[in-house]
OpenMM code with the backbone's topology and positions (N, CA, C; nanometers):
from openmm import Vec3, app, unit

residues = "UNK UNK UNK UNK UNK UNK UNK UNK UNK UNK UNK UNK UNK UNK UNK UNK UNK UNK UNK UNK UNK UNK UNK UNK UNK UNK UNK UNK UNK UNK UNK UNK UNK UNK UNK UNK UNK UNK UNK UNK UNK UNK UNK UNK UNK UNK UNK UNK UNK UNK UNK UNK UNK UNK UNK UNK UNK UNK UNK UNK UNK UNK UNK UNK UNK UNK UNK UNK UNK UNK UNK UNK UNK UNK UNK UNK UNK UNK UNK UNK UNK UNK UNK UNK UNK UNK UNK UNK UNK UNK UNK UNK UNK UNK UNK UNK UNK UNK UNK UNK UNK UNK UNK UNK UNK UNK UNK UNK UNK UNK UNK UNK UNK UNK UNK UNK UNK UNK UNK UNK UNK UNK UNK UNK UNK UNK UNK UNK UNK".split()
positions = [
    Vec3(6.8103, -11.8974, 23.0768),
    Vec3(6.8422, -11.9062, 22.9357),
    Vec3(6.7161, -11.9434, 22.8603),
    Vec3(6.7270, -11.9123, 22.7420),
    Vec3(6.5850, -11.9000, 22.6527),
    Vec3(6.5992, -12.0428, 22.6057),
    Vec3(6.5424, -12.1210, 22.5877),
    Vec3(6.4856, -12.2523, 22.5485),
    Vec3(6.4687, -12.2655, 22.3999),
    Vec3(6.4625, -12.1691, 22.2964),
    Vec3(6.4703, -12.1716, 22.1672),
    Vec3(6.5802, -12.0522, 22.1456),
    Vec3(6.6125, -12.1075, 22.0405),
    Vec3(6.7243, -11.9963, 21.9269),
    Vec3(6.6018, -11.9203, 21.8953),
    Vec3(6.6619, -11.8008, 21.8649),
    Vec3(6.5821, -11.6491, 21.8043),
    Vec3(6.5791, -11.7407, 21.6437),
    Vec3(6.4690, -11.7090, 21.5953),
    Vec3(6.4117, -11.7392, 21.4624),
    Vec3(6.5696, -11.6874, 21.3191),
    Vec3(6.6124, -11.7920, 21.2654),
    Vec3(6.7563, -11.7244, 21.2055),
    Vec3(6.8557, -11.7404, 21.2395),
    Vec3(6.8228, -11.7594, 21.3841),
    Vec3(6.9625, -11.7637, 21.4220),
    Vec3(7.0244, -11.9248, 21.4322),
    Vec3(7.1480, -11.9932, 21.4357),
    Vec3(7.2152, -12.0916, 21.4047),
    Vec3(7.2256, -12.1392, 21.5949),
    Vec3(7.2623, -12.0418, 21.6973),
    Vec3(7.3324, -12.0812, 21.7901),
    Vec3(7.2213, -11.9741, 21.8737),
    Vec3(7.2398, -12.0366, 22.0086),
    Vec3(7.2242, -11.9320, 22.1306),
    Vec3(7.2825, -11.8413, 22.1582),
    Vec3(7.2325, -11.7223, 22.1994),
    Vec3(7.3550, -11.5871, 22.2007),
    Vec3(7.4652, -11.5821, 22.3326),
    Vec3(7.5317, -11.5149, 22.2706),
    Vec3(7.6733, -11.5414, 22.3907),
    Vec3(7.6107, -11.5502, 22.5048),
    Vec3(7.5693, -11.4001, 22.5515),
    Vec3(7.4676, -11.3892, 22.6683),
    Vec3(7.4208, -11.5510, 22.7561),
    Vec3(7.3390, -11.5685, 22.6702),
    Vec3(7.2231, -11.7111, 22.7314),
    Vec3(7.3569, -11.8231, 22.7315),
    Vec3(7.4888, -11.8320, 22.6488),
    Vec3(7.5678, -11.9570, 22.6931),
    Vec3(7.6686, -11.9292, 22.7871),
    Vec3(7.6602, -11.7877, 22.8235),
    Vec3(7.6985, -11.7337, 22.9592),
    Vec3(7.6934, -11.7631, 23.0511),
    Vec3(7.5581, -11.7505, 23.0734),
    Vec3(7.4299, -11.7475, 23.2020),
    Vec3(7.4128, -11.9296, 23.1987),
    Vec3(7.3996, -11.9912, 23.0969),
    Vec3(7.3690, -12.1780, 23.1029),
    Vec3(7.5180, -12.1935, 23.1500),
    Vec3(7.6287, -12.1542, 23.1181),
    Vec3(7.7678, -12.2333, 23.1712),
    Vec3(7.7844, -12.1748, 23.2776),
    Vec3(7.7426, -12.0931, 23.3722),
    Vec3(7.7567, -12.0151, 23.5089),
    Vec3(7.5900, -12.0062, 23.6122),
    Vec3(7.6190, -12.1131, 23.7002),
    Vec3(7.5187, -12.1385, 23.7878),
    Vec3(7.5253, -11.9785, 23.9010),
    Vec3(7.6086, -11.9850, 23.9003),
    Vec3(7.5928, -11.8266, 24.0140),
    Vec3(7.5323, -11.6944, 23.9414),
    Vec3(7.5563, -11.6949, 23.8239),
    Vec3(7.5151, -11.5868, 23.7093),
    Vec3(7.3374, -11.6175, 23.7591),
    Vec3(7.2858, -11.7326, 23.7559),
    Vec3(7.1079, -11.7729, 23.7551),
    Vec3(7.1175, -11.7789, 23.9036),
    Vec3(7.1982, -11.7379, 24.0068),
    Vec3(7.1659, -11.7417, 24.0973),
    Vec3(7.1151, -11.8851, 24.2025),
    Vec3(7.2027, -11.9637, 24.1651),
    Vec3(7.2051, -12.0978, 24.2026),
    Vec3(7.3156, -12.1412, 24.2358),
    Vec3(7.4737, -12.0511, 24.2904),
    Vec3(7.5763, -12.1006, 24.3475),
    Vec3(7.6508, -12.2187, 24.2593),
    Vec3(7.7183, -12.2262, 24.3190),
    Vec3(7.7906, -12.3447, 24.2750),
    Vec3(7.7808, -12.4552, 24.2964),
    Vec3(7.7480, -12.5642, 24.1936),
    Vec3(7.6658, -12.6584, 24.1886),
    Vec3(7.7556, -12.8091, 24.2372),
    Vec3(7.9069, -12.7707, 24.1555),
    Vec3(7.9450, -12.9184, 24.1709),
    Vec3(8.0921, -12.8506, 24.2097),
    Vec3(8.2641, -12.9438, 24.2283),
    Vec3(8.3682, -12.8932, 24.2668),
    Vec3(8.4216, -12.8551, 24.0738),
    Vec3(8.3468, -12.9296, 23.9801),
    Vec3(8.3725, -12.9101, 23.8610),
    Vec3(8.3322, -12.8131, 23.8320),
    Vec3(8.2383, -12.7471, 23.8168),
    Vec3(8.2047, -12.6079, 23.8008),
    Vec3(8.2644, -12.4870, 23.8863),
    Vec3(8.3195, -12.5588, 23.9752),
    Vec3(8.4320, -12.4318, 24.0262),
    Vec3(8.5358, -12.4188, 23.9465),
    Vec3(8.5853, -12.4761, 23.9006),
    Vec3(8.7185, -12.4925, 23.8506),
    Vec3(8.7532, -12.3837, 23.7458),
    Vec3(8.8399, -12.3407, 23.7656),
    Vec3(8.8400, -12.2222, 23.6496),
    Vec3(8.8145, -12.3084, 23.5104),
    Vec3(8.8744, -12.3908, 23.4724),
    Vec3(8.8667, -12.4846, 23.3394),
    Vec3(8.7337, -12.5304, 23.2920),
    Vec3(8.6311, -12.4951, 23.4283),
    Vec3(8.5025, -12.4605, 23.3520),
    Vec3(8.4542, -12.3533, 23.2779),
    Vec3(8.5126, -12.2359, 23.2765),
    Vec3(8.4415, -12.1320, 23.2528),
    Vec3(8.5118, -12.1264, 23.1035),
    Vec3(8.3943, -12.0650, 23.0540),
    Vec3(8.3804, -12.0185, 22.9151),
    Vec3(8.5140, -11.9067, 22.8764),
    Vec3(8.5752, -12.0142, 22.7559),
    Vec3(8.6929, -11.8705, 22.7524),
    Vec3(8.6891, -11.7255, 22.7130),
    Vec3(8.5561, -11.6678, 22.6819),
    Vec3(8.5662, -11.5372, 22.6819),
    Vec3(8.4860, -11.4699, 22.8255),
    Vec3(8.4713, -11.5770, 22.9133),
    Vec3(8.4517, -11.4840, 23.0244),
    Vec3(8.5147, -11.5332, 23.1581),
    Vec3(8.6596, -11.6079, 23.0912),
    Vec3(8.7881, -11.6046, 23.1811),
    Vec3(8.8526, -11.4970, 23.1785),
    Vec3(8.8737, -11.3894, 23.2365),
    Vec3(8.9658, -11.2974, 23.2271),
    Vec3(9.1250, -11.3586, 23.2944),
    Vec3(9.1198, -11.4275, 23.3844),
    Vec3(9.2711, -11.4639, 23.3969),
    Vec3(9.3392, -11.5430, 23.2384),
    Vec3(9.2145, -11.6317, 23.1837),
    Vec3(9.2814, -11.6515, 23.0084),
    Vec3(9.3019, -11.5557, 22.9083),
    Vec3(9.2091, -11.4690, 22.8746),
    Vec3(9.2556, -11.3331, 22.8451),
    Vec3(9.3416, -11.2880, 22.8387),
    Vec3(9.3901, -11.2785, 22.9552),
    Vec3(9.5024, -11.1750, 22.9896),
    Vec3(9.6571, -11.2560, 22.9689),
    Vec3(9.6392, -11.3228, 22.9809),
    Vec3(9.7503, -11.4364, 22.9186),
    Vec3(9.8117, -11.3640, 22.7854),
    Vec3(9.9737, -11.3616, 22.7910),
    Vec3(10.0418, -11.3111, 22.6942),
    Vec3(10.0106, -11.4010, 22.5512),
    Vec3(9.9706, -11.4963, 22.5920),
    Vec3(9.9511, -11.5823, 22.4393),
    Vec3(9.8000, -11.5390, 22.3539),
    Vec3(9.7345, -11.4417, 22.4779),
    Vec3(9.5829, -11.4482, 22.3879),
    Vec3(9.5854, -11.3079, 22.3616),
    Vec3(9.7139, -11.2140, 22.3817),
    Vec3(9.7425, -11.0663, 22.2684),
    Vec3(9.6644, -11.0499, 22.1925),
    Vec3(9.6944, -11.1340, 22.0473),
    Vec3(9.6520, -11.1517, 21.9036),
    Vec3(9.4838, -11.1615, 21.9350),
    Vec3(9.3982, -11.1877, 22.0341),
    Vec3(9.2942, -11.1701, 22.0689),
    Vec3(9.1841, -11.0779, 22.0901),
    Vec3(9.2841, -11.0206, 22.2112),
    Vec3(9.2906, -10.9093, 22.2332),
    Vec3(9.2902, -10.8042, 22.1622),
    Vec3(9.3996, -10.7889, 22.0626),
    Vec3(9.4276, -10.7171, 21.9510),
    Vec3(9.2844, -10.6895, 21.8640),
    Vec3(9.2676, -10.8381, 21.8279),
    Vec3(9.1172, -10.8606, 21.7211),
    Vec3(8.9968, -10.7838, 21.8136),
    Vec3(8.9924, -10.7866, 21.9330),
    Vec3(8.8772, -10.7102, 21.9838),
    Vec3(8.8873, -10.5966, 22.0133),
    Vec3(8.9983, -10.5348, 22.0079),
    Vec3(9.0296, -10.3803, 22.0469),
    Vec3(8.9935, -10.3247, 21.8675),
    Vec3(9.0614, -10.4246, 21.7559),
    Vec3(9.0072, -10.3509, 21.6688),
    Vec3(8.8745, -10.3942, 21.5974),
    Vec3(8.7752, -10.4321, 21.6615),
    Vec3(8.6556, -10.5332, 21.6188),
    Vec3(8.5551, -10.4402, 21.6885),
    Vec3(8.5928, -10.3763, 21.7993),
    Vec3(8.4809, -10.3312, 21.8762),
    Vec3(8.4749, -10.1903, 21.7863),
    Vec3(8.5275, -10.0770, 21.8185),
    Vec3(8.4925, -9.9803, 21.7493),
    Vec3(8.4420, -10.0392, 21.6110),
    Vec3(8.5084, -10.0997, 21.5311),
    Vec3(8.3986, -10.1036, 21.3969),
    Vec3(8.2963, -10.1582, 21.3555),
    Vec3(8.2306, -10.2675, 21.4850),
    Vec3(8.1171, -10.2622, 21.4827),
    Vec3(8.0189, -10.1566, 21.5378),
    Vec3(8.0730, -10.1246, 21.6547),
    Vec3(7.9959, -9.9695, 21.6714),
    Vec3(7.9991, -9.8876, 21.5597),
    Vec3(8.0423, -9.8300, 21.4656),
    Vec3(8.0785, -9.7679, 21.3866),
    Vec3(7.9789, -9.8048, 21.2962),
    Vec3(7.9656, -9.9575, 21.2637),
    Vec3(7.8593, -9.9654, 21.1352),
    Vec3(7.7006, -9.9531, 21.2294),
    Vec3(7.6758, -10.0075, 21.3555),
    Vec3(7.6034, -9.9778, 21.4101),
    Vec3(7.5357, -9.8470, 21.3791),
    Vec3(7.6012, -9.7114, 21.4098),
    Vec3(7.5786, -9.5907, 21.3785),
    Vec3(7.6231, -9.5509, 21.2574),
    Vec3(7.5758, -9.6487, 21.1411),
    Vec3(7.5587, -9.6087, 20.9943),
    Vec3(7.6976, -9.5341, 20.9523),
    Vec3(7.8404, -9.5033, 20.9941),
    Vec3(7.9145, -9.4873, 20.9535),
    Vec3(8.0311, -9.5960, 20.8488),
    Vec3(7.9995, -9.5356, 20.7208),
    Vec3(8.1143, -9.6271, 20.6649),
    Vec3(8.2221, -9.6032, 20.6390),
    Vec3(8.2532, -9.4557, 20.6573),
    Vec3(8.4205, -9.4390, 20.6267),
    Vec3(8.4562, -9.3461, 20.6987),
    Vec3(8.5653, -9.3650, 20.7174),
    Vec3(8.6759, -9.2264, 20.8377),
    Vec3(8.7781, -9.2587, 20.7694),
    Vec3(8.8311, -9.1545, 20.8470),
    Vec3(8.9929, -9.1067, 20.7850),
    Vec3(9.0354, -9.0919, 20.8859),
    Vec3(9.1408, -9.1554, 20.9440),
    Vec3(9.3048, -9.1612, 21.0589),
    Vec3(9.3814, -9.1472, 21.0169),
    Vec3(9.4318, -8.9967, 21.0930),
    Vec3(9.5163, -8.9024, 21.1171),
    Vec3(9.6134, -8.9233, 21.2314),
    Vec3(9.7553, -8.9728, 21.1481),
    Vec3(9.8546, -9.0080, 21.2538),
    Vec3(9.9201, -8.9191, 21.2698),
    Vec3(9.9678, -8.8422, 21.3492),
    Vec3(10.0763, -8.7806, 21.3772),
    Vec3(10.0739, -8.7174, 21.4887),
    Vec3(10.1146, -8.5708, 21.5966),
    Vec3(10.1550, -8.5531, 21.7431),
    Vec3(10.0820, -8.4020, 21.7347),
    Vec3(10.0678, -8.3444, 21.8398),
    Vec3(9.9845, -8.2474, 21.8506),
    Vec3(10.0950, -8.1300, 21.9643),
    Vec3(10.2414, -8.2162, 21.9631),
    Vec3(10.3283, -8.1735, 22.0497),
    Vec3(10.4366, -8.0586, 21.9880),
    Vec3(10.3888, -7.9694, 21.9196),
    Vec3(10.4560, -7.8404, 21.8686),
    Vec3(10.5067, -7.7508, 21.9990),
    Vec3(10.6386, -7.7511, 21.9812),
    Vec3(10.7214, -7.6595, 22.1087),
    Vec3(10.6238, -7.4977, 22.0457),
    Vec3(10.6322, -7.4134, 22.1626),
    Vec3(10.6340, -7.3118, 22.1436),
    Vec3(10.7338, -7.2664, 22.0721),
    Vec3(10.6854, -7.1152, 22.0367),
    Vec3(10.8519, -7.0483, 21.9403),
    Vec3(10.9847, -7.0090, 22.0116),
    Vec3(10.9503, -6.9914, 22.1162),
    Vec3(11.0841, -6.9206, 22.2087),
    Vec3(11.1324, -7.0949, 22.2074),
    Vec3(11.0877, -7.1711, 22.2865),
    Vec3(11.1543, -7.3187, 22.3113),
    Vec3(11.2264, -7.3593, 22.2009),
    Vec3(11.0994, -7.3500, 22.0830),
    Vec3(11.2003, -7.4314, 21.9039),
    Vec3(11.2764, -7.3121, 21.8515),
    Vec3(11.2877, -7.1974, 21.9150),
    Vec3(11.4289, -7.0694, 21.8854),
    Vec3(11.5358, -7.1734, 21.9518),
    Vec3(11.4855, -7.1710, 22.0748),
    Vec3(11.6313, -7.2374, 22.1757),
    Vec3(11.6778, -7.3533, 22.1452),
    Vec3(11.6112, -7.4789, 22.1013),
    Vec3(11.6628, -7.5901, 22.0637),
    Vec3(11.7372, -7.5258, 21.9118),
    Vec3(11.6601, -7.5203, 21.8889),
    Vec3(11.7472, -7.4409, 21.6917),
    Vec3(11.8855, -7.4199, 21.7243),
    Vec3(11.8986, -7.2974, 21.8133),
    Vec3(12.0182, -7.2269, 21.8584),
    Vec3(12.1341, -7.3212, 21.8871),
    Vec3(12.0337, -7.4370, 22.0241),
    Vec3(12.1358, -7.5411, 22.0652),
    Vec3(12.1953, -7.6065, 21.9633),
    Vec3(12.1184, -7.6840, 21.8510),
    Vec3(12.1805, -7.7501, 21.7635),
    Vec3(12.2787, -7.7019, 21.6720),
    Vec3(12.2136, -7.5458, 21.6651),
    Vec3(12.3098, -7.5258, 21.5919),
    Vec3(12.4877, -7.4966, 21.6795),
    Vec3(12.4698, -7.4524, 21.7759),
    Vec3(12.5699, -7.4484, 21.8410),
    Vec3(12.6707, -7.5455, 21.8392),
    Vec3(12.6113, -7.6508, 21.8807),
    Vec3(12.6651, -7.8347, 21.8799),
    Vec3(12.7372, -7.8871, 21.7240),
    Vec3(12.6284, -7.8279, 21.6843),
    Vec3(12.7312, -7.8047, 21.4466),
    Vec3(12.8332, -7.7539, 21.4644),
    Vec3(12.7994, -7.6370, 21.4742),
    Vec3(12.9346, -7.5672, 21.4904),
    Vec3(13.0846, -7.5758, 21.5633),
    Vec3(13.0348, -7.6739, 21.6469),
    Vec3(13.1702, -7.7382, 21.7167),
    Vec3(13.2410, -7.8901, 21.6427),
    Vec3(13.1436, -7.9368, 21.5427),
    Vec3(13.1377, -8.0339, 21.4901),
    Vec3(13.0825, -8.0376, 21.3491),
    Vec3(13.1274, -7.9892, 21.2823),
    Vec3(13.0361, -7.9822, 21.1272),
    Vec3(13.0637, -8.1050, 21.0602),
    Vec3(13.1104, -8.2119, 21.0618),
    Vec3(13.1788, -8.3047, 21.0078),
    Vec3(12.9911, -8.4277, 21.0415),
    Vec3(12.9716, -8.3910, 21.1630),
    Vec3(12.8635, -8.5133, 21.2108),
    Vec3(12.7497, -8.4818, 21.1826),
    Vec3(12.6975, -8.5591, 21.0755),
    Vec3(12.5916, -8.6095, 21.0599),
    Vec3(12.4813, -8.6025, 21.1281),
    Vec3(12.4732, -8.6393, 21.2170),
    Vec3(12.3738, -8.6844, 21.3368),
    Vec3(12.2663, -8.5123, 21.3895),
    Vec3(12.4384, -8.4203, 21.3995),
    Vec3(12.4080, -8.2764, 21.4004),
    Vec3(12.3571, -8.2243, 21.3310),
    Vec3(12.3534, -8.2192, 21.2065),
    Vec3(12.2984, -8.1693, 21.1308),
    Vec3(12.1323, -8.2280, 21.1083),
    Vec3(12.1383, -8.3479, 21.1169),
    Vec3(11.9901, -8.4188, 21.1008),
    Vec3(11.8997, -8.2989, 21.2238),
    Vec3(11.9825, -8.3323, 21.3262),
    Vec3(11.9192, -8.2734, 21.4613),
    Vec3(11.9007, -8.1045, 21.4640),
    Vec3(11.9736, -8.0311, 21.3580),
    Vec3(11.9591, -7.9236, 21.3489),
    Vec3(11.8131, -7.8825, 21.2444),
    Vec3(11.8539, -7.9625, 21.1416),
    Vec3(11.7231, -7.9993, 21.0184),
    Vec3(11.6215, -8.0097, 21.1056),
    Vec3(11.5800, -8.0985, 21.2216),
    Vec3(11.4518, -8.0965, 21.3060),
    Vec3(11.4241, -8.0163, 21.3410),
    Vec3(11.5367, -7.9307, 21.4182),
    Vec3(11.4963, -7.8025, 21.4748),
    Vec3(11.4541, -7.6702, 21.4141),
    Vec3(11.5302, -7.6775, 21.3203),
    Vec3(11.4471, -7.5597, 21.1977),
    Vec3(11.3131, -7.5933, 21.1405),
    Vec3(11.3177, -7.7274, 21.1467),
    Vec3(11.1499, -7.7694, 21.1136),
    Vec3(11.0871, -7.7518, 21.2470),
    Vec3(11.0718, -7.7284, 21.3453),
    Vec3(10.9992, -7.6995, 21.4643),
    Vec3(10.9869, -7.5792, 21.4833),
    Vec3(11.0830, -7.4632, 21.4321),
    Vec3(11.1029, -7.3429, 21.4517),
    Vec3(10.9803, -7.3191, 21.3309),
    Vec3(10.9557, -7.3783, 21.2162),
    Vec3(10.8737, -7.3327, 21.1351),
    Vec3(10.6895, -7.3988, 21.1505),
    Vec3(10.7533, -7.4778, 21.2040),
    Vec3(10.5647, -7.5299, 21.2973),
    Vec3(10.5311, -7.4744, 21.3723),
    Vec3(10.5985, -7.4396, 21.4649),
    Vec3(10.5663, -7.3283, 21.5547),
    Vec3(10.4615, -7.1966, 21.5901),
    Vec3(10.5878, -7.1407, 21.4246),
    Vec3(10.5456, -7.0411, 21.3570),
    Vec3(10.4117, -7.0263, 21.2955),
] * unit.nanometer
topology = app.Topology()
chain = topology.addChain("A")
for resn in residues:
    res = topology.addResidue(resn, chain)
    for name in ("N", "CA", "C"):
        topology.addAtom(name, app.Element.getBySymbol(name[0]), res)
Protein backbone atom coordinates (compact mmCIF):
# COMPACT_ATOMS: atom_id res chain seq x y z
CA UNK A 1 0.00 0.00 0.00
CA UNK A 2 1.15 3.52 -0.94
CA UNK A 3 2.18 5.51 2.14
CA UNK A 4 0.63 8.87 0.91
CA UNK A 5 -2.91 9.76 -0.50
CA UNK A 6 -2.67 10.75 -4.31
CA UNK A 7 -2.39 14.67 -4.19
CA UNK A 8 -6.56 15.67 -3.86
CA UNK A 9 -7.47 13.00 -2.78
CA UNK A 10 -9.30 12.82 0.93
CA UNK A 11 -8.80 8.87 1.51
CA UNK A 12 -6.67 5.91 0.20
CA UNK A 13 -8.11 4.13 -2.77
CA UNK A 14 -10.27 1.12 -2.31
CA UNK A 15 -7.53 -0.91 -3.93
CA UNK A 16 -4.57 0.05 -1.28
CA UNK A 17 -7.43 -0.44 1.82
CA UNK A 18 -7.88 -3.77 0.24
CA UNK A 19 -4.45 -4.93 0.05
CA UNK A 20 -3.63 -2.99 3.98
CA UNK A 21 -6.85 -5.01 5.47
CA UNK A 22 -5.72 -8.44 3.70
CA UNK A 23 -2.25 -9.84 4.68
CA UNK A 24 -2.49 -12.76 2.07
CA UNK A 25 -3.41 -10.16 -0.76
CA UNK A 26 0.74 -8.68 0.19
CA UNK A 27 1.56 -12.06 0.40
CA UNK A 28 2.20 -12.49 4.05
CA UNK A 29 -0.55 -15.20 5.05
CA UNK A 30 -2.39 -14.89 7.81
CA UNK A 31 -1.12 -13.05 10.48
CA UNK A 32 -3.29 -13.45 13.60
CA UNK A 33 -6.75 -15.97 14.39
CA UNK A 34 -8.41 -12.27 14.12
CA UNK A 35 -7.63 -11.66 10.75
CA UNK A 36 -9.03 -14.89 9.79
CA UNK A 37 -12.23 -14.27 10.82
CA UNK A 38 -14.57 -13.42 8.24
CA UNK A 39 -15.65 -10.21 10.50
CA UNK A 40 -12.37 -8.99 9.48
CA UNK A 41 -12.74 -8.48 6.05
CA UNK A 42 -13.74 -5.41 4.45
CA UNK A 43 -17.45 -5.39 3.52
CA UNK A 44 -17.12 -4.90 -0.07
CA UNK A 45 -14.78 -7.67 -0.46
CA UNK A 46 -16.98 -10.14 1.63
CA UNK A 47 -18.88 -11.80 -0.91
CA UNK A 48 -20.67 -14.18 1.56
CA UNK A 49 -22.05 -10.34 2.98
CA UNK A 50 -22.98 -9.37 -0.35
CA UNK A 51 -24.87 -11.91 -1.18
CA UNK A 52 -26.97 -11.70 1.82
CA UNK A 53 -30.71 -11.01 1.00
CA UNK A 54 -30.50 -7.84 3.15
CA UNK A 55 -27.61 -6.24 0.98
CA UNK A 56 -30.13 -6.48 -2.50
CA UNK A 57 -30.67 -2.67 -2.27
CA UNK A 58 -26.75 -2.78 -2.70
CA UNK A 59 -26.46 -4.75 -5.05
CA UNK A 60 -29.14 -3.07 -6.92
CA UNK A 61 -27.06 0.46 -6.47
CA UNK A 62 -24.07 -1.30 -8.17
CA UNK A 63 -25.71 -3.07 -10.96
CA UNK A 64 -27.09 0.38 -11.71
CA UNK A 65 -23.84 2.51 -10.77
CA UNK A 66 -21.54 0.45 -12.83
CA UNK A 67 -22.72 0.90 -16.35
CA UNK A 68 -23.11 4.68 -15.74
CA UNK A 69 -19.98 5.26 -14.73
CA UNK A 70 -18.58 3.46 -17.63
CA UNK A 71 -20.80 5.35 -19.71
CA UNK A 72 -19.54 8.83 -18.56
CA UNK A 73 -16.10 7.32 -18.70
CA UNK A 74 -16.62 6.97 -22.54
CA UNK A 75 -17.98 10.56 -22.83
CA UNK A 76 -21.54 9.36 -23.27
CA UNK A 77 -24.29 11.49 -21.79
CA UNK A 78 -27.50 10.32 -22.99
CA UNK A 79 -29.27 7.05 -24.25
CA UNK A 80 -32.52 6.10 -24.77
CA UNK A 81 -34.13 2.55 -23.26
CA UNK A 82 -36.20 0.73 -25.24
CA UNK A 83 -38.52 -1.59 -23.32
CA UNK A 84 -40.37 -3.97 -24.90
CA UNK A 85 -39.95 -8.01 -26.53
CA UNK A 86 -38.46 -8.92 -29.75
CA UNK A 87 -40.86 -12.16 -29.49
CA UNK A 88 -43.27 -11.63 -32.64
CA UNK A 89 -44.97 -15.15 -33.54
CA UNK A 90 -44.59 -15.79 -37.07
CA UNK A 91 -47.79 -15.27 -39.37
CA UNK A 92 -48.99 -18.82 -39.80
CA UNK A 93 -48.57 -19.26 -35.67
CA UNK A 94 -50.47 -15.53 -34.93
CA UNK A 95 -53.17 -16.91 -37.95
CA UNK A 96 -53.55 -19.99 -35.56
CA UNK A 97 -53.73 -18.43 -32.19
CA UNK A 98 -56.24 -15.65 -33.87
CA UNK A 99 -58.33 -18.59 -35.16
CA UNK A 100 -58.05 -20.32 -31.63
CA UNK A 101 -59.36 -17.36 -29.84
CA UNK A 102 -61.57 -16.71 -31.91
CA UNK A 103 -63.02 -20.10 -31.82
CA UNK A 104 -63.11 -20.08 -27.82
CA UNK A 105 -65.51 -16.46 -28.44
CA UNK A 106 -67.54 -18.07 -30.25
CA UNK A 107 -68.47 -20.69 -27.83
CA UNK A 108 -68.63 -17.95 -25.28
CA UNK A 109 -69.28 -14.38 -26.41
CA UNK A 110 -70.54 -13.22 -23.10
CA UNK A 111 -66.55 -13.48 -21.55
CA UNK A 112 -64.56 -10.91 -21.38
CA UNK A 113 -61.36 -12.45 -20.82
CA UNK A 114 -62.05 -13.93 -24.63
CA UNK A 115 -62.33 -11.27 -26.21
CA UNK A 116 -59.29 -9.37 -24.50
CA UNK A 117 -57.41 -12.64 -25.67
CA UNK A 118 -58.78 -12.43 -29.10
CA UNK A 119 -57.88 -8.40 -29.25
CA UNK A 120 -54.12 -9.80 -28.58
CA UNK A 121 -54.29 -12.06 -31.15
CA UNK A 122 -55.36 -9.82 -33.92
CA UNK A 123 -52.70 -7.54 -32.63
CA UNK A 124 -50.03 -10.28 -33.25
CA UNK A 125 -51.57 -11.23 -36.50
CA UNK A 126 -50.82 -7.51 -37.45
CA UNK A 127 -47.07 -7.45 -36.04
CA UNK A 128 -46.35 -10.17 -37.70
CA UNK A 129 -47.42 -8.84 -40.75
Amino acid sequence: MSKRKQPGHLFHSAADERLYANPELRGEGIVNEQMASPAYRLAYDDMDFLLRDEMRPVRFLLEVSKPELLLKEHGIDHTVVIFGSARTPDMEQARQQQETARLALEANLDDAALRADLARAEAGVRQAG
